[in-house]
KETORTOR-706366 format. One record per atom (N, C-alpha, C): z, x, y; residue in three letters. Coordinates in steps of 0.05 Angstrom, whole numbers, plus 5000, padded with zeros to 4 digits. Example, Ala and Ser with C-alpha at 12.3 -4.5 7.8 and 13.67 -1.06 7.14 Angstrom:
residues 2
515652644886ALA 515652464910ALA 515652644934ALA 514252574955SER 514352734979SER 515752585001SER 
This chain:
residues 432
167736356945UNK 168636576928UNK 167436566900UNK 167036346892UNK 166236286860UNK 163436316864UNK 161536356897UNK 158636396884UNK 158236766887UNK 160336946901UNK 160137136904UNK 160237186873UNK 158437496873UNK 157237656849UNK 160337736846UNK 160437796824UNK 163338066815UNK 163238316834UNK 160938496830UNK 160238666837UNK 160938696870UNK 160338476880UNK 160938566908UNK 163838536921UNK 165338296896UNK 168438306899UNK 169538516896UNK 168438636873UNK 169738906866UNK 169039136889UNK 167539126898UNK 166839256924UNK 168539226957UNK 168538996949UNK 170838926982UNK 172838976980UNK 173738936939UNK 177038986941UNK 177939376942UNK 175439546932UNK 176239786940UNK 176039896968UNK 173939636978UNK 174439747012UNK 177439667019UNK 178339467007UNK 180639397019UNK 182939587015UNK 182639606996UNK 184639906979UNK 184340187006UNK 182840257001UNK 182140457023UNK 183140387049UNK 182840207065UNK 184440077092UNK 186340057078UNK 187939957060UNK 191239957063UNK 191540257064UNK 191140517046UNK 191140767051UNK 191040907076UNK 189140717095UNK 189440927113UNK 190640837136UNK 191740507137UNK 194240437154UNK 196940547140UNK 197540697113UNK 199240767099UNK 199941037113UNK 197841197118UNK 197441447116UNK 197641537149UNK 196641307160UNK 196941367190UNK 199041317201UNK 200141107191UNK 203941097195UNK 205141337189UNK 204841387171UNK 207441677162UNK 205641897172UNK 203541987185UNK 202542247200UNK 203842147221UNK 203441917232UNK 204341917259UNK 207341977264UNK 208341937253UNK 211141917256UNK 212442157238UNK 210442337233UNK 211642567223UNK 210242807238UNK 209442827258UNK 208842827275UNK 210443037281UNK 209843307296UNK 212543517308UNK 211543447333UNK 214643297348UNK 213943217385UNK 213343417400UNK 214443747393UNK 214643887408UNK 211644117412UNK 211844047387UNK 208244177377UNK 206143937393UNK 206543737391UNK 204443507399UNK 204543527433UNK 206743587437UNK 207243617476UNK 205143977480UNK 205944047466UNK 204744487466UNK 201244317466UNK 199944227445UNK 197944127440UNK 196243967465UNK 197743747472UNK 196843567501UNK 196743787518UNK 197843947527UNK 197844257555UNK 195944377555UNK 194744377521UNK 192144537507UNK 190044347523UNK 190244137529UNK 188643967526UNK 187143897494UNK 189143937474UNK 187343757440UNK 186643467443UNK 184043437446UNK 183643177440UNK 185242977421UNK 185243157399UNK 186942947379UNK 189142887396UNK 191343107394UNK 194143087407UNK 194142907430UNK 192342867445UNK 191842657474UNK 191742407462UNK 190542347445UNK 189442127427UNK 192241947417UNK 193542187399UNK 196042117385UNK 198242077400UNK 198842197426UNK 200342197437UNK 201341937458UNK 198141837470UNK 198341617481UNK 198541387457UNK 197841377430UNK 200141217417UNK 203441147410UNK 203941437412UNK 205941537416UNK 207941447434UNK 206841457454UNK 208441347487UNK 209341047483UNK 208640897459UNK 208940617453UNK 209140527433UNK 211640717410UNK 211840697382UNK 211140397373UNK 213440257389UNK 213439947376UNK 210139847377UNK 208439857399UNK 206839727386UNK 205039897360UNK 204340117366UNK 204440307342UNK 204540127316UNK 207140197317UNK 208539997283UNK 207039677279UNK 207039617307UNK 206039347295UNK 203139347286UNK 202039517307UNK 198939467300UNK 198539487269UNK 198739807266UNK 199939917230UNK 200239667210UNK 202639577218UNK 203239387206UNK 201839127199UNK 201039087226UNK 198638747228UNK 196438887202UNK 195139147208UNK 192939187197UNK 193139317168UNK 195639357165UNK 197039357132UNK 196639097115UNK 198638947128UNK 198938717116UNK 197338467112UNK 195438467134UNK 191838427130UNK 191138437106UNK 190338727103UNK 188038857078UNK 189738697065UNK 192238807057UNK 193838747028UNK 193438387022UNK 193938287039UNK 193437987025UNK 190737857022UNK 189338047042UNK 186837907029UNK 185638127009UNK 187038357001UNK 186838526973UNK 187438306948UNK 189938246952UNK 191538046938UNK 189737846930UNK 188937656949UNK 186737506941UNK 184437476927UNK 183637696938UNK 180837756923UNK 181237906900UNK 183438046884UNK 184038136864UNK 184537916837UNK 185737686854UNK 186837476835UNK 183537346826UNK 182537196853UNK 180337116844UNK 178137316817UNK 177437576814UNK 176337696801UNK 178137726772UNK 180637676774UNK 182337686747UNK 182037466727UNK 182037226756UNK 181136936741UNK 178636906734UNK 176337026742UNK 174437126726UNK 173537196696UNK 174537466699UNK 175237636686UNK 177137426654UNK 179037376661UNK 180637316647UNK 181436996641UNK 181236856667UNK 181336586662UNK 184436586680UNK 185836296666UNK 188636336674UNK 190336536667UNK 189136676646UNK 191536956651UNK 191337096670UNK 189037106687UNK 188937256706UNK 190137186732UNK 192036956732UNK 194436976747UNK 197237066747UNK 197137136727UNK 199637386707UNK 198837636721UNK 196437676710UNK 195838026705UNK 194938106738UNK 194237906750UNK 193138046789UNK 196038116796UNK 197938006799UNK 199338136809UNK 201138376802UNK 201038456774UNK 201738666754UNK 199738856775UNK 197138866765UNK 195139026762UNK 194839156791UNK 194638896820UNK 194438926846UNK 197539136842UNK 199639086836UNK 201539236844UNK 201439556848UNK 200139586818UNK 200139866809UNK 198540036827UNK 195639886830UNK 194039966844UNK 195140096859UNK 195639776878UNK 196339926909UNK 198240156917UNK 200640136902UNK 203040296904UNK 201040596893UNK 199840636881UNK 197940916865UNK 196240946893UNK 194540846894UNK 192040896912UNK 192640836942UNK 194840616949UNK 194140576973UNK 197540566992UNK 198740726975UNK 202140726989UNK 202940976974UNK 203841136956UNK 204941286949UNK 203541596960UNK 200441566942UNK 198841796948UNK 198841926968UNK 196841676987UNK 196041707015UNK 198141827037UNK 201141687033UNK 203541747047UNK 203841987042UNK 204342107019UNK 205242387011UNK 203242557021UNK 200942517023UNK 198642677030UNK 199242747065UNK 199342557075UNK 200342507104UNK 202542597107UNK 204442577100UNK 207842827102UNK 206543027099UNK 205443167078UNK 204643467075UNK 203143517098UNK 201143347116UNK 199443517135UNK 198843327150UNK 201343237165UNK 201143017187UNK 198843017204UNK 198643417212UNK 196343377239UNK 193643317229UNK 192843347209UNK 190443417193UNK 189843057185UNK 191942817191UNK 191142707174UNK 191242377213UNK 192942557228UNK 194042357244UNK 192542457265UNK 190542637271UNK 189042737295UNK 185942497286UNK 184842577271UNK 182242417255UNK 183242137259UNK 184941967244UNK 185741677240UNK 186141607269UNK 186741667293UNK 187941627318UNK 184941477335UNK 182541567327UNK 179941517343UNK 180241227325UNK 180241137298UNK 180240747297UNK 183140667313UNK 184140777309UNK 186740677318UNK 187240547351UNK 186440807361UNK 186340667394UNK 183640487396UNK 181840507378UNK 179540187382UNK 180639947371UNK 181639957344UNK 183839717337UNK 185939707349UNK 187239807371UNK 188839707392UNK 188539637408UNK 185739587414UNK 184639397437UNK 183539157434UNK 182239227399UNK 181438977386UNK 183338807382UNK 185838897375UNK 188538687365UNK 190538697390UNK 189738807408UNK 192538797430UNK 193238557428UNK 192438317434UNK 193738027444UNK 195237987416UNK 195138007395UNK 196737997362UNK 199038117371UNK 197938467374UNK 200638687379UNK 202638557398UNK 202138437415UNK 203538407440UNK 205338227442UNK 203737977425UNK 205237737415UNK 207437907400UNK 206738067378UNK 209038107360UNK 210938227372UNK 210538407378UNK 211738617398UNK 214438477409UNK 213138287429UNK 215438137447UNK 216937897428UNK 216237797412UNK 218637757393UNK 221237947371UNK 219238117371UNK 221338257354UNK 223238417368UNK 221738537393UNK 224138637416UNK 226738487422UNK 225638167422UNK 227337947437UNK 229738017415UNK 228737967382UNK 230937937362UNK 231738277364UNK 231038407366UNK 233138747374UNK 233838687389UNK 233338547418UNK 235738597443UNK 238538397435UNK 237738187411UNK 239737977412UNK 241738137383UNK 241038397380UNK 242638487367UNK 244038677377UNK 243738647400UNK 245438867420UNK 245039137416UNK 242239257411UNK 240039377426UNK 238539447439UNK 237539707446UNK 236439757475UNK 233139797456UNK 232139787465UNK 229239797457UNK 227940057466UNK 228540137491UNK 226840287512UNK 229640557515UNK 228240787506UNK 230741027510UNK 231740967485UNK 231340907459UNK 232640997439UNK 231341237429UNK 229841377425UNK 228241587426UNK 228441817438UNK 231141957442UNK 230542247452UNK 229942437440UNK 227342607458UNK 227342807445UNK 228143097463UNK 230743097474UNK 232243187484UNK 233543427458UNK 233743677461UNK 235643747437UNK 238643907449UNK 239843877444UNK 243143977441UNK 242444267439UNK 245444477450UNK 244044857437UNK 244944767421UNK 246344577395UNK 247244607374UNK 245044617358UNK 242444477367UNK 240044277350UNK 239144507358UNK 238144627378UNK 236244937392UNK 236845157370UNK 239045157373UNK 239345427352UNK 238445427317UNK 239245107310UNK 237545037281UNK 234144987288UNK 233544947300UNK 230145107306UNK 229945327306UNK 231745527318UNK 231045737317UNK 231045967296UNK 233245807285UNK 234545857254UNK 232645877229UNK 230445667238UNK 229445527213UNK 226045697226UNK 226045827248UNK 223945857257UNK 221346097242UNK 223146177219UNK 222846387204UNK 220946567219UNK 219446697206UNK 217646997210UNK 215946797243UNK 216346557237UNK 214446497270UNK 214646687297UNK 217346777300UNK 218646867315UNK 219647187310UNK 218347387326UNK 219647627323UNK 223047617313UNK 223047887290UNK 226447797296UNK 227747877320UNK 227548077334UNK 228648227363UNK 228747987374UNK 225447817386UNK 227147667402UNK 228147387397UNK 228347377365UNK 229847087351UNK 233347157351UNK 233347357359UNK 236347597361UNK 236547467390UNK 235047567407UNK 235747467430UNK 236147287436UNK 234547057432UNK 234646697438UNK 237246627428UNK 238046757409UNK 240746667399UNK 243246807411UNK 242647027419UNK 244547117439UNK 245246997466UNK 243446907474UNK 242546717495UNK 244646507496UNK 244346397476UNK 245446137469UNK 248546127465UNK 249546387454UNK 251546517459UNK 253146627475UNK 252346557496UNK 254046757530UNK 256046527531UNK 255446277524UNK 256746117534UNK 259646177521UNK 260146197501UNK 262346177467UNK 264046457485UNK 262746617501UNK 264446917505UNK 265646897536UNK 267146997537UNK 268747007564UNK 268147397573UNK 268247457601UNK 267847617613UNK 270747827596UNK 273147787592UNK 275447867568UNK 273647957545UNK 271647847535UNK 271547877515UNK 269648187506UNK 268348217534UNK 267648477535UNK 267448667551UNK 269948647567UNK 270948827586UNK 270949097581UNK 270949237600UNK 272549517592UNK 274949547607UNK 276849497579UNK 280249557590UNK 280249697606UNK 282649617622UNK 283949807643UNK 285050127632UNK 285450157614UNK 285550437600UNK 284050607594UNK 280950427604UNK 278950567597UNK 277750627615UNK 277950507639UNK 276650477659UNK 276450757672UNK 274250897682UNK 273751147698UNK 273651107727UNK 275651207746UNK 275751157773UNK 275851387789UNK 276251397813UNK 277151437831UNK 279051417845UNK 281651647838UNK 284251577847UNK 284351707877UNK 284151567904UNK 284751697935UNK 287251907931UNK 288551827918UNK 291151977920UNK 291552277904UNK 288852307892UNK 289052577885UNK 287552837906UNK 286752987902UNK 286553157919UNK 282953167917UNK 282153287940UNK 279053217945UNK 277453347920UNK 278253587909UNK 276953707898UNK 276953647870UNK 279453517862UNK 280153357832UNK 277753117832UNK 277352907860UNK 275452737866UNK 273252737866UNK 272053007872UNK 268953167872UNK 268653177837UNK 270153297823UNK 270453387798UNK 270253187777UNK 270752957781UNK 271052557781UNK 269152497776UNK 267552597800UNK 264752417809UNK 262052597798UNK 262552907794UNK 261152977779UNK 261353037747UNK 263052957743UNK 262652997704UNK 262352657694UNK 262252477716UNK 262152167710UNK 259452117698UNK 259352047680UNK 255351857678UNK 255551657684UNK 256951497706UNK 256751207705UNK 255451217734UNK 254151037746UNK 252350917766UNK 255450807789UNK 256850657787UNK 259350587791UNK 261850637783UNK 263550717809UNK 266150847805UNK 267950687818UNK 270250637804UNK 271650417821UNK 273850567833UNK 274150517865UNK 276250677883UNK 278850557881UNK 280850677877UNK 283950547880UNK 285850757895UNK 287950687891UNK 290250817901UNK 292250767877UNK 293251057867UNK 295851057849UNK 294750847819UNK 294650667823UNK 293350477798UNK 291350197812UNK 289350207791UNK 286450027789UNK 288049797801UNK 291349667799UNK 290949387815UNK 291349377855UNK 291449727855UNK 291049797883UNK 287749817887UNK 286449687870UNK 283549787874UNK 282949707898UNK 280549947907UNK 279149857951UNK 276249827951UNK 275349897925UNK 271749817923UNK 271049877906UNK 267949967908UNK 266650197885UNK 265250367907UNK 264750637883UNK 262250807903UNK 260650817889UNK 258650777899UNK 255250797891UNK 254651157889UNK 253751257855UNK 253051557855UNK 250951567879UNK 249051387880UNK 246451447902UNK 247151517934UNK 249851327929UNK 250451497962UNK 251951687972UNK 251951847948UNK 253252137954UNK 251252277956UNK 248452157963UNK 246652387966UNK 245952417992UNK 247952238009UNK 248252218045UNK 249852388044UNK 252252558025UNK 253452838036UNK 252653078028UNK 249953108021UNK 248053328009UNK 248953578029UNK 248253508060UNK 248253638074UNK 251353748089UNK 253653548081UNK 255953688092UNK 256853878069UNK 258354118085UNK 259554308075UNK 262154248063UNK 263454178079UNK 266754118061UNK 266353738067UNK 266953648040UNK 266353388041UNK 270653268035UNK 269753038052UNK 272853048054UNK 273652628050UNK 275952618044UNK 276352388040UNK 275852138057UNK 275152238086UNK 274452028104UNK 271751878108UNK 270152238097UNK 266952068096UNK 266751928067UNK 268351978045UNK 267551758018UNK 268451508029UNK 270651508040UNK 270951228048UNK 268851028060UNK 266551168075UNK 265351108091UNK 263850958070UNK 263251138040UNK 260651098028UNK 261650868004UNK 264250738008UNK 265050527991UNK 264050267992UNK 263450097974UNK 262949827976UNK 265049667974UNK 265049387980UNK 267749257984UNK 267349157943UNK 270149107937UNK 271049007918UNK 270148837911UNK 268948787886UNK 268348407877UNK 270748337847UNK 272148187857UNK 274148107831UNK 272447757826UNK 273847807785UNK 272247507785UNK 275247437753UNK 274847137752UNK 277547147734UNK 277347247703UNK 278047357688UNK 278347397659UNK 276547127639UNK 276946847656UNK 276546717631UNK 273846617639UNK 272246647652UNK 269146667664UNK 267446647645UNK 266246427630UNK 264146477604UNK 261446777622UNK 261246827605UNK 259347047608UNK 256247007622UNK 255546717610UNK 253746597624UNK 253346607653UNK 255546477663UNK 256746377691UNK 256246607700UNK 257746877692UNK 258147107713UNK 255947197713UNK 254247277697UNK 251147307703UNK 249047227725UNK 250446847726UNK 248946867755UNK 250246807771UNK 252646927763UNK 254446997794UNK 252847297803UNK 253447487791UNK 252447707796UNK 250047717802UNK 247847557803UNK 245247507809UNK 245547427841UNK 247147217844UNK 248347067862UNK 248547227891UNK 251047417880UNK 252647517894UNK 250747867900UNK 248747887887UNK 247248147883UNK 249548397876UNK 250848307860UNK 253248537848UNK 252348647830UNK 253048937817UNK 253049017783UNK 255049047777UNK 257949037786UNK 259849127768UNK 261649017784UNK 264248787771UNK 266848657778UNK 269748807775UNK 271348667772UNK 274348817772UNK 275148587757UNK 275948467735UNK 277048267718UNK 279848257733UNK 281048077733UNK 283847997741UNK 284647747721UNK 287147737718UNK 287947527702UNK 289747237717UNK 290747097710UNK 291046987722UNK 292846927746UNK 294347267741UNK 297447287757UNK 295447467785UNK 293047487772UNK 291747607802UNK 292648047790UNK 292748097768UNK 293548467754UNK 290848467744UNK 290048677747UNK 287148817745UNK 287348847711UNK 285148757702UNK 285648877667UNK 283348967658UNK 280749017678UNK 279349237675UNK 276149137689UNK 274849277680UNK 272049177694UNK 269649037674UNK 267849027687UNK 265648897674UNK 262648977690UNK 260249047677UNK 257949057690UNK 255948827680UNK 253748867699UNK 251348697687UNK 250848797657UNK 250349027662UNK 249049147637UNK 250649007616UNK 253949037619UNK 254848987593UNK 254148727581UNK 252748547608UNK 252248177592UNK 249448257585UNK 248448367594UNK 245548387585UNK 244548637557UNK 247148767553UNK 246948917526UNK 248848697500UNK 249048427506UNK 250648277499UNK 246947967495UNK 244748047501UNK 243447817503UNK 240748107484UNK 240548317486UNK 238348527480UNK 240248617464UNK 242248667461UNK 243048867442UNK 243549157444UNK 245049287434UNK 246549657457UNK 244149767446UNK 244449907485UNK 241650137479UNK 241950427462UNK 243850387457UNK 243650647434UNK 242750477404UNK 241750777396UNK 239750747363UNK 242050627339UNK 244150817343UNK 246750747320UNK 249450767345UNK 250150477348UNK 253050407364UNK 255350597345UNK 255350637326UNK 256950677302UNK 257850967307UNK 254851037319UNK 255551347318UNK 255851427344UNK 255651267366UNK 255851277395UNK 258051227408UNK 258750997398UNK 262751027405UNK 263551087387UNK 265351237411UNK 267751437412UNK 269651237392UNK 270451007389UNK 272550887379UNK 272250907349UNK 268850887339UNK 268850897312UNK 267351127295UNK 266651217285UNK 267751497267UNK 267051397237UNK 264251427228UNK 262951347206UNK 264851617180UNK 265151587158UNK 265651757147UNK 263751847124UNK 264252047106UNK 262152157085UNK 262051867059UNK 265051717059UNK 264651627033UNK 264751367045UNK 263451307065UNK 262651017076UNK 264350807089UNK 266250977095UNK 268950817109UNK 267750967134UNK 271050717155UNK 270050817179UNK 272750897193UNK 273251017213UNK 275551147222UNK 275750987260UNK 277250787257UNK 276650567280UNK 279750637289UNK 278850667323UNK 281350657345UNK 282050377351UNK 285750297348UNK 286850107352UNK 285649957365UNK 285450107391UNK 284749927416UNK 281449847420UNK 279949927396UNK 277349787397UNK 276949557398UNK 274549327408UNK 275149067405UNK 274049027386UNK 275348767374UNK 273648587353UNK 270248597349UNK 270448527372UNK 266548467381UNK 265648727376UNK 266848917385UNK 265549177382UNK 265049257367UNK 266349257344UNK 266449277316UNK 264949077292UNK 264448987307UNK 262748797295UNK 259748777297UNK 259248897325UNK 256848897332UNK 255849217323UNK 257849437315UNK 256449617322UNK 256049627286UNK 257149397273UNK 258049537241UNK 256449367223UNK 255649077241UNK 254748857234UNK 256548717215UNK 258648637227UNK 260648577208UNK 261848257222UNK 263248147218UNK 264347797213UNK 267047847221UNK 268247997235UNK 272047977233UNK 272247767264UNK 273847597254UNK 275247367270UNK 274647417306UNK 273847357319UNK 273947337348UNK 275247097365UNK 276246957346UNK 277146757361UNK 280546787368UNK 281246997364UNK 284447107369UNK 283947347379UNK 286147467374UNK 286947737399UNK 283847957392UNK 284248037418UNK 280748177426UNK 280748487413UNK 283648587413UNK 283148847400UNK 283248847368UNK 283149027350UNK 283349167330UNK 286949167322UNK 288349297340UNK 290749267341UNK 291949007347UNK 291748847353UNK 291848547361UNK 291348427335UNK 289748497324UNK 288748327298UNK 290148377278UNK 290448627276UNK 291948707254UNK 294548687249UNK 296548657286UNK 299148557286UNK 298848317283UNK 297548137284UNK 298047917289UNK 298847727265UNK 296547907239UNK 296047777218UNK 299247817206UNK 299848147208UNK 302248267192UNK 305548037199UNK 303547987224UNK 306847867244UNK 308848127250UNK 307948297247UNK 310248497257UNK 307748757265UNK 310148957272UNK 309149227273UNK 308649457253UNK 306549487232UNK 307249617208UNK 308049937217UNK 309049977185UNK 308550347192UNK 306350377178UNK 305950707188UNK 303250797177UNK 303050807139UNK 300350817133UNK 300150757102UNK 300450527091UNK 300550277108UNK 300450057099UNK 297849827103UNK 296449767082UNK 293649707081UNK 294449387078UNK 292249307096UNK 291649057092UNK 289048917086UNK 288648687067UNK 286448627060UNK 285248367073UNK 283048367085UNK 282948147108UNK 279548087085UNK 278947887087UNK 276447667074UNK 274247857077UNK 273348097059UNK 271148127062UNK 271448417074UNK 273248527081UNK 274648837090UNK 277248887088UNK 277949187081UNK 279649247081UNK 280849457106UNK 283549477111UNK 283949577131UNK 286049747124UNK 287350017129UNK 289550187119UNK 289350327146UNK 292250247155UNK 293950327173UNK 294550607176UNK 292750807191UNK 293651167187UNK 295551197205UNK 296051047235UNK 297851207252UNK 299251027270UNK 301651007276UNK 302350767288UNK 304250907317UNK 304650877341UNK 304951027371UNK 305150847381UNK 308850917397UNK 308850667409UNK 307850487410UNK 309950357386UNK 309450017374UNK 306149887377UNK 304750067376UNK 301650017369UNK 301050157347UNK 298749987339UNK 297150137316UNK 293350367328UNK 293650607328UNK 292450787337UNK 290350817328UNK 290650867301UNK 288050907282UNK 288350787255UNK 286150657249UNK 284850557224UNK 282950587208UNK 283550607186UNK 280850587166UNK 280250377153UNK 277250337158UNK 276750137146UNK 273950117136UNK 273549927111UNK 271649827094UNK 271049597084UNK 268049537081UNK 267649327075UNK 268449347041UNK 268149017035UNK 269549017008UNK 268648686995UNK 267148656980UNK 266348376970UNK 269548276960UNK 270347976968UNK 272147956947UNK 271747896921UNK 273547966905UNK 273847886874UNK 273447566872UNK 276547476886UNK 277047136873UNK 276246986898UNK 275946676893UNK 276446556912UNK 279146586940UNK 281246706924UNK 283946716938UNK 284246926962UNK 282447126953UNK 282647376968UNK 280447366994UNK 279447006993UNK 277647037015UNK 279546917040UNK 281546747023UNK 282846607043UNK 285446717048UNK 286946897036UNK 289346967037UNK 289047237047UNK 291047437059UNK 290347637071UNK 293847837046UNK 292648037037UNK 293448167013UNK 295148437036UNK 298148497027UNK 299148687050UNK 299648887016UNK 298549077024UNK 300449317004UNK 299749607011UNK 301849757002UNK 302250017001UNK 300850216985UNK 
């Protein structure tokens, strides 16, 4: 060491600087790394990504190699820094190398390089990956040694070594990707993926169409009241009963009333003919499930029953699938019948609308985790039955009670409304 020139010390020690940098730099690319992008990448066939990935498949030795070939440079950086200080300086230059080596390294060959590597892992961990897998062949018998000691002291800490690493994600974790997926992703179908994700949270209840609403086919009226039924209907499916929907006996398909084109007087014996048998499914059915039931079962449209086995209304495909795309009308707002936009920006909402409905058509936040109607919500909060002209202020809308019919509430107005205080987000405000 004492016949080497300065010049060339100083030379080995910035080669050495540079290798700590770029075992610095190849640690934190690698491991910052997006798994899911690097798996999309390998399908591509990217060289790099193939490269990185079969390191990958074997973090621990990874780290060690990294590490063997870190802690290398650095001590014999160390070394050769001191010797040129004692040079340089004499015996103070056993003070000042390790001052000076510090700064260095942490500047040039740990802080920089790392940060550079977080900002552009692929850019920095695709290139570094070609020494990497040659110095893993050069040092395997080192790596391997280390490897299997340090496993030994993890397993004696009551650790698994192998499967700590999933890259498995939760829909809780799916939906914060999707969340965070910004402009990557259309919004329509970043709307959808999350709707998606959502069938599960909704029950077949939750977007039924009540039994009050429901458009049928009563046998028990007269043929020509039944003809009159089936032609002012726009629905594809008609559900057949007797007296009331929990006497229900099928559906009729509009398409196969085009098998009575040709009879003259059409009479209650041949619709019978043209009925399908009944499909009932239970009320509390996540939405998911019935989807590929109905796939399953090649159905479009059920009969909800509750748990006493009483009809409480129906359900179609369409409605789970205008529940995953979103309603095919332009403005919901202005399309149901329940809600009623007004001139000064309020809205004129029927009791019996649902929550969801109102929510989806208004883009609005009111509670779904309690009673499904409008009327439901609004008794529930009051605890009683109001009379009409009595407004209530719910977190973020207001609501004023116009008409109240048999012990229900009929019609409402309502608006959105920022609150004032903290209080008025959590407390619900009743006045006249």
């Amino acid at each position: 060491m004492e016949e080497t020139s300065l010049t060339v010390l100083l030379g080995v020690l910035v080669f050495l600087i540079l290798m700590s940098a770029y075992f610095s730099s190849s640690e934190t690319a690698m491991m910052a790394l997006n798994r899911y992008r690097l798996r999309h990448l390998i399908k591509h066939n990217h060289r790099g990504a193939i490269r990185a990935g079969k390191l990958l498949d074997q973090p621990d030795r990874l780290i060690g190699l990294i590490l063997i070939g870190n802690n290398l440079v650095n001590f014999i950086a160390a070394s050769v820094g001191t010797a040129i200080a004692v040079r340089l300086w004499g015996n103070l230059g056993f003070i000042l190398a390790p001052v000076l080596l510090t700064i260095i390294v942490l500047v040039f060959a740990e802080v920089t390089p790392k940060t550079i590597a977080a900002l552009y892992p692929e850019k920095v961990a695709y290139p570094s990956s070609l020494l990497l897998i040659v110095l893993m062949k050069v040092f395997y018998p080192a790596v391997w040694m280390i490897n299997k000691v340090s496993n030994g002291l993890v397993r004696l800490c009551g650790l698994k070594v192998e499967g700590g690493n999933s890259l498995h994600l939760t829909k809780e974790e799916l939906r914060t990707v999707l969340d965070e997926s910004g402009g990557l992703i259309p919004r329509k179908r970043h709307g959808m993926l999350l709707n998606i994700l959502d069938l599960e949270k909704a029950t077949v209840e939750d977007i039924m169409v009540p039994r009050n609403e429901v458009v049928g086919i009563d046998l028990d009226d007269d043929i020509d009241e039944i003809l009159e039924t089936i032609s002012k209907s726009s629905h594809t499916l008609l559900p057949v009963f007797k007296k009331d929907l929990n006497e229900v006996i099928g559906f009729l398909h509009m398409r196969n009333m085009s098998k009575l084109i040709d009879i003259e007087e059409i009479n209650k014996a041949e619709l019978m003919q043209l009925i399908e048998e009944a499909y009932f499914v239970p009320e509390s059915t996540p939405l998911h499930t019935q989807l590929f039931k109905f796939q399953n079962n090649k159905k479009r449209m059920a009969i909800v029953v509750d748990e006493y086995g009483d009809v409480q209304g129906i359900i179609t495909i369409e409605d789970i699938l205008e529940e995953i795309v979103g309603n095919f009308t332009t403005n919901l707002s202005e399309e149901t019948d329940d809600i009623h936009p007004q001139p000064d920006g309020t809205y004129i909402i029927d009791g019996t609308a649902t929550v969801r409905e109102i929510n989806k058509a208004l883009d609005w936040d009111l509670p779904i985790d309690g009673p499904k109607t409008l009327n439901g919500l609004l008794t529930e909060m009051l605890e009683m039955i109001p009379e009409k002209n009595v407004c209530v202020r719910l977190p973020y809308h207001c609501a004023e009670i116009l008409n109240v019919q048999d012990n229900a509430i009929r019609t409402v107005k309502m608006w959105a409304q920022e609150p004032s205080t903290a209080e008025e987000v959590t407390q619900q405000t009743l006045f006249t």
